[in-house]
C-alpha positions in Angstrom: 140.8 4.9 126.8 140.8 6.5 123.5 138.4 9.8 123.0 137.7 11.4 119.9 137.1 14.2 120.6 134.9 15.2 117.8 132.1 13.1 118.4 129.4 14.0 121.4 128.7 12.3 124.6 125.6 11.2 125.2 124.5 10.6 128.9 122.9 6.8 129.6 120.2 6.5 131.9 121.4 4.0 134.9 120.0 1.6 137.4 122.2 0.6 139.9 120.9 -2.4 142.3 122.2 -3.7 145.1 122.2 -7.5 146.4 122.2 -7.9 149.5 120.3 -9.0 152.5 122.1 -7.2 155.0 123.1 -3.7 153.5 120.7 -0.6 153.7 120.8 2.7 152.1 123.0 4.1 154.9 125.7 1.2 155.0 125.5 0.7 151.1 129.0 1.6 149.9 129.3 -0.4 147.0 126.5 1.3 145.7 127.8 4.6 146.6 130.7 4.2 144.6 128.8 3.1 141.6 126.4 6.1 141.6 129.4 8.3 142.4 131.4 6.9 139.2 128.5 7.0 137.0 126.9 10.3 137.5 131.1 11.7 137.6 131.3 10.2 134.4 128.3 12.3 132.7 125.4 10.0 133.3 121.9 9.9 134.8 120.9 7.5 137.3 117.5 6.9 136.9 116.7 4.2 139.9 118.7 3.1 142.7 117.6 -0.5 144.7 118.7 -2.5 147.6 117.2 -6.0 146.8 117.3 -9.0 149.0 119.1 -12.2 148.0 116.4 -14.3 146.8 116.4 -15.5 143.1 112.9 -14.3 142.3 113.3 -10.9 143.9 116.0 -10.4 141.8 114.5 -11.7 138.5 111.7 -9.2 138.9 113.7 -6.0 139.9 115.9 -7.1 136.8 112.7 -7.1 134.8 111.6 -4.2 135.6 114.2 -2.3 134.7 114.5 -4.3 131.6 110.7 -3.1 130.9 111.5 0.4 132.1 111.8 2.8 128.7 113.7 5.3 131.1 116.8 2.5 131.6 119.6 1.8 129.3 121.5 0.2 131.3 121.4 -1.5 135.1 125.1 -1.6 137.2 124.2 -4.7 139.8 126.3 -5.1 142.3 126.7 -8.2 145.1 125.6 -11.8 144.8 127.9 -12.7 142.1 130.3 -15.2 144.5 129.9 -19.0 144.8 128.2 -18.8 148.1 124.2 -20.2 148.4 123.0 -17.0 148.5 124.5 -15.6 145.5 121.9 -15.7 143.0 122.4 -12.6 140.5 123.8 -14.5 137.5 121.3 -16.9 138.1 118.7 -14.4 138.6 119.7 -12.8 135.0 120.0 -15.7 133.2 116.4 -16.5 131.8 116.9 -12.7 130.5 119.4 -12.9 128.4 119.2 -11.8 124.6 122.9 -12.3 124.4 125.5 -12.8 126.7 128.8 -10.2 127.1 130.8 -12.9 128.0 134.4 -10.9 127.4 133.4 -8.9 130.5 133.6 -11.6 132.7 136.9 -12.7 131.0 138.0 -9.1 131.0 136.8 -8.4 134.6 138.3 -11.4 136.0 141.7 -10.7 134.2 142.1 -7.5 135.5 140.8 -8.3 139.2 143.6 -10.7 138.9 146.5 -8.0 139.3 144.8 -7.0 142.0 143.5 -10.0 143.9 145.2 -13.2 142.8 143.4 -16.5 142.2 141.0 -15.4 144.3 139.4 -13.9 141.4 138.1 -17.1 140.3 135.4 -16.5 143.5 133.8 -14.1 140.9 130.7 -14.9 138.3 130.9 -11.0 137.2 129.2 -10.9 134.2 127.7 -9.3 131.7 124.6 -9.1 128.9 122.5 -7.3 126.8 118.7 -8.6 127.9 115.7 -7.6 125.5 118.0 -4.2 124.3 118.8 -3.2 127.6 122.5 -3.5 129.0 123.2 -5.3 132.4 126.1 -5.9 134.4 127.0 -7.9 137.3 129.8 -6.8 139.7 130.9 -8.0 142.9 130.0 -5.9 145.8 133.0 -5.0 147.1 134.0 -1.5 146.4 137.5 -3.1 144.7 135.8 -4.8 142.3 132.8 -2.1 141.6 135.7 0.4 141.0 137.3 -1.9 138.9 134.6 -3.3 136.5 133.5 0.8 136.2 136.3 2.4 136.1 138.8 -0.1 133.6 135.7 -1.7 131.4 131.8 -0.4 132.0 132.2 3.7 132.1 134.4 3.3 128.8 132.3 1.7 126.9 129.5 3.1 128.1 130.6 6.2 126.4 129.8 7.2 122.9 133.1 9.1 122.1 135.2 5.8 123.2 137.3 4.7 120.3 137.4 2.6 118.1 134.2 1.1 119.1 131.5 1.4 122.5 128.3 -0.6 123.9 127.1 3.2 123.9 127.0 3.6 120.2 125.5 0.4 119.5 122.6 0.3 122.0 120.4 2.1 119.9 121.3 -0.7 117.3 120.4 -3.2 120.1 117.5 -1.4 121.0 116.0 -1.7 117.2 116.4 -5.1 117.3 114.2 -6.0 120.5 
C-alpha cells in the first residue's frame, strides 16, 4: 500500500459486530482479531457486539450504528455463507445508500489464493449506508485477516495513495 507520507492519519471510529448464535465474548476470535487489527492500525473502536443470527436483530444493531454520530465505520463479521442462518447481507440490504461492490469482487479474488473455489461460499460485502461505511466479512479469522489486512485497514486510512474510503467519508457524510 502506498503512504505518503506527508499527509496525516486520521483515526476512524469502529464498530465491530459479531454474527453469531453460538460465540460469546470469551470464544469470539474473529472478533479479536478485528479489534486487534484495527486499533494496531491507529483506530478507535467505539462498540463491540455479539448479535444473534436473526435478520431483524441484525438490521437494528446495523441501524444503530448507522444512527450513531460516534461510528464511521462498522467491521461485521459471520453470517455471510449460503447457510439459512446467514442473514448479514440480507440484514444490510434495505440500508444501503450505495453498494461497494468491488470489495466483494476484490475479497473473493484474494480469498481465492488462499482457499480455492471455496470462496464462492462467501457474500463478503461491502457499502456505504446513509454516510456511514459497513463491511461484511466471513467469520473465520482467515478471511477477517484478509479483508482487514489486504483491502479495509488500507483504505480506511487517509494517507493511502492514490485514493482512500477515509478521505472521502467526510464527502459521503455531507451528502446524507
Amino acid at each position: 500500500m502506498p503512504i505518503d507520507p506527508n499527509r496525516p492519519f486520521q483515526p476512524l471510529s469502529i464498530a465491530i459486530l459479531t454474527a453469531s448464535d453460538t460465540r460469546t465474548p470469551a470464544t469470539d476470535s474473529s472478533g479479536d482479531l478485528a479489534e486487534s487489527l484495527c486499533r494496531d492500525a491507529g483506530h478507535r473502536v467505539a462498540a463491540r457486539v455479539i448479535v444473534r443470527d436473526d435478520l431483524m436483530a441484525l438490521r437494528g444493531q446495523f441501524q444503530s450504528f448507522i444512527d450513531d454520530p460516534d461510528v464511521d465505520v462498522v467491521i461485521a463479521t459471520g453470517g455471510t455463507g449460503v447457510t439459512g442462518r446467514d442473514v448479514c447481507p440480507e440484514a444490510m440490504a434495505p440500508l444501503v445508500s450505495k453498494a461497494i461492490p468491488g470489495f466483494g469482487e476484490l475479497f473473493r479474488q484474494l480469498s481465492y489464493a488462499e482457499i480455492g473455489s471455496s470462496t464462492i461460499q462467501s457474500r463478503a460485502e461491502a457499502a456505504v449506508c446513509s454516510g456511514t461505511l459497513i463491511f461484511l466479512l466471513p467469520g473465520s479469522r482467515g478471511g477477517v485477516r484478509l479483508g482487514l489486512q489486504e483491502i479495509v485497514l488500507p483504505q480506511l486510512d487517509s494517507r493511502n495513495r492514490p485514493c482512500s474510503l477515509a478521505e472521502l467519508l467526510p464527502r459521503i457524510r455531507n451528502e446524507h
